[in-house]
C-alpha positions in Angstrom: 163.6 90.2 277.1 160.9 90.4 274.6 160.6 88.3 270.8 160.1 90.0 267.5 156.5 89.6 267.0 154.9 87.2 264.5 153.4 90.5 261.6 150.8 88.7 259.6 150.8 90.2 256.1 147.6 92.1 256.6 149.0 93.5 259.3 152.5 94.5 258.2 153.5 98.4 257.8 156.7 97.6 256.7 156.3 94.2 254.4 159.8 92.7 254.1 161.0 95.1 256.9 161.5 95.7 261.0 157.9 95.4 261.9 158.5 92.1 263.9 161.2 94.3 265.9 158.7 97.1 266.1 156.0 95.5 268.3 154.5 97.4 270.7 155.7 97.2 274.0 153.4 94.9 276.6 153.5 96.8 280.1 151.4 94.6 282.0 149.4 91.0 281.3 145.8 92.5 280.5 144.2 91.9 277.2 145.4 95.3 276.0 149.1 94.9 277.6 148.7 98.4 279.2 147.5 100.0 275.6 144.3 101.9 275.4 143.5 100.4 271.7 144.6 97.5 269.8 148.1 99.4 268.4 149.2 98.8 264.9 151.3 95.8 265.3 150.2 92.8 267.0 152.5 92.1 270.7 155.3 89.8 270.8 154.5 86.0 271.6 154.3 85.4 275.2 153.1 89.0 276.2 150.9 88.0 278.9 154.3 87.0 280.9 156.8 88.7 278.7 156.1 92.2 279.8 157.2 95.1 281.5 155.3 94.6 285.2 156.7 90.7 285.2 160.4 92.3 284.6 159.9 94.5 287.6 158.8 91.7 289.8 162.1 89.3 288.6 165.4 90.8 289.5 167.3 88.3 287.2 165.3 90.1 284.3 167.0 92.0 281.9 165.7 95.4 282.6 167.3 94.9 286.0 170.4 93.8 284.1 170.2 97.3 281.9 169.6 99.2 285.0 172.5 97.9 286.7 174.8 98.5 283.8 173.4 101.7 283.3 174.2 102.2 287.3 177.6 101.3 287.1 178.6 103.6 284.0 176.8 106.4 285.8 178.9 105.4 289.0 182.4 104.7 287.3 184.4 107.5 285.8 186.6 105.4 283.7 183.2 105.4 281.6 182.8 108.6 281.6 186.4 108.9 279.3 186.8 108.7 275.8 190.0 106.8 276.3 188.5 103.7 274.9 191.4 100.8 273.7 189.7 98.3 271.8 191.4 94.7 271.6 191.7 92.4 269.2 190.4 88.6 269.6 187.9 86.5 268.4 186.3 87.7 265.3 183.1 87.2 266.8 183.9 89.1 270.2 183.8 92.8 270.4 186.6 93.9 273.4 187.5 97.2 274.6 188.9 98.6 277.9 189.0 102.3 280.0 192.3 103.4 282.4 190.9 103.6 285.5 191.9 106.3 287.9 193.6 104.1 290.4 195.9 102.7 287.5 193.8 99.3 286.6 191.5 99.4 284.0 188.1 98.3 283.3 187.3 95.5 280.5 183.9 95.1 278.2 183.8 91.7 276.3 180.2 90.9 274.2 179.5 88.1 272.1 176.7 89.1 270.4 177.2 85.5 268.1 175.5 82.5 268.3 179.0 80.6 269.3 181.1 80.6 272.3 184.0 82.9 271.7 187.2 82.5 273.7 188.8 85.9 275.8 192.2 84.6 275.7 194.2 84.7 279.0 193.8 88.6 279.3 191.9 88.5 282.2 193.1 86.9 284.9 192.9 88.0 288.2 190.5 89.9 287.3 186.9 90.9 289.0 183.8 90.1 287.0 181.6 92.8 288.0 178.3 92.5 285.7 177.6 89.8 283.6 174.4 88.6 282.0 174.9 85.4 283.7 174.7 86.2 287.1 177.0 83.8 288.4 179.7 84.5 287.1 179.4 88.1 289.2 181.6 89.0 291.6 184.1 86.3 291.3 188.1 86.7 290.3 189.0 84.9 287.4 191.6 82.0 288.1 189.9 81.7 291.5 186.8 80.2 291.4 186.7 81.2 287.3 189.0 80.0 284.7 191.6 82.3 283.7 191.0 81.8 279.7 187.2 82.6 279.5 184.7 82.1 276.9 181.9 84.0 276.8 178.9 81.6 275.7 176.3 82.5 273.2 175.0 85.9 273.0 176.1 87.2 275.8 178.5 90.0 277.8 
């Protein structure tokens, strides 16, 4: 993914605000980053290999990651309900699960903190079926996974 951009104060639209968030987005590694003018931000460090064409090209990137999960609601149905249950856990972990038509149900654990956060015993024998680390995918918790998980740093 991309970095909030470094906004020099001369070039800040928003001084004190979101304009590091607000860089434009690079789409390739020419001087320009796919733009047909200098835009009114300056890009995010590292644009000339951060960008959009060099996520295409790695399939561990996380647009893939995005267009997987985006796959996957699109393809479940459970997602498609509004019979949400979230859980309580960790303070820092946000939990929630669907029914699934076959009587199961599907589970959504984020840490979006900068600490590992612990799952608790909830899941075991369960599938992990997309995870933004990779290995972990595919694999049933208390076989090849621990049954307690934590979900490291900033991550789902």
């Amino acid at each position: 993914g991309l970095v909030d951009a470094d906004v020099p104060p001369a070039r800040q639209v928003d001084p004190g605000g979101r304009d590091g968030c607000r860089a434009p987005i690079p789409w390739d590694d020419e001087p320009l980053h796919g733009w047909h003018a200098d835009p009114w931000l300056p890009f995010p460090p590292e644009s000339d290999v951060r960008n959009v064409a060099a996520m295409r090209a790695d399939a561990a990137s996380i647009l893939h990651w995005y267009r997987r999960l985006i796959a996957l609601r699109r393809a479940q149905p459970a997602f498609h309900s509004d019979a949400v249950t979230f859980l309580d856990g960790s303070p820092g972990l946000f939990a929630w699960t669907y029914p699934d038509t076959a009587g199961g149900e599907w589970s959504v654990y984020v840490n979006p903190t900068d600490q590992p956060q612990d799952a608790g015993g909830r899941l075991e024998g369960a599938t992990v079926v997309l995870a933004t680390d990779p290995s972990l995918e595919r694999h049933a918790l208390g076989t090849g996974l621990p049954a307690r998980v934590a979900l490291v740093a900033h991550r789902a």
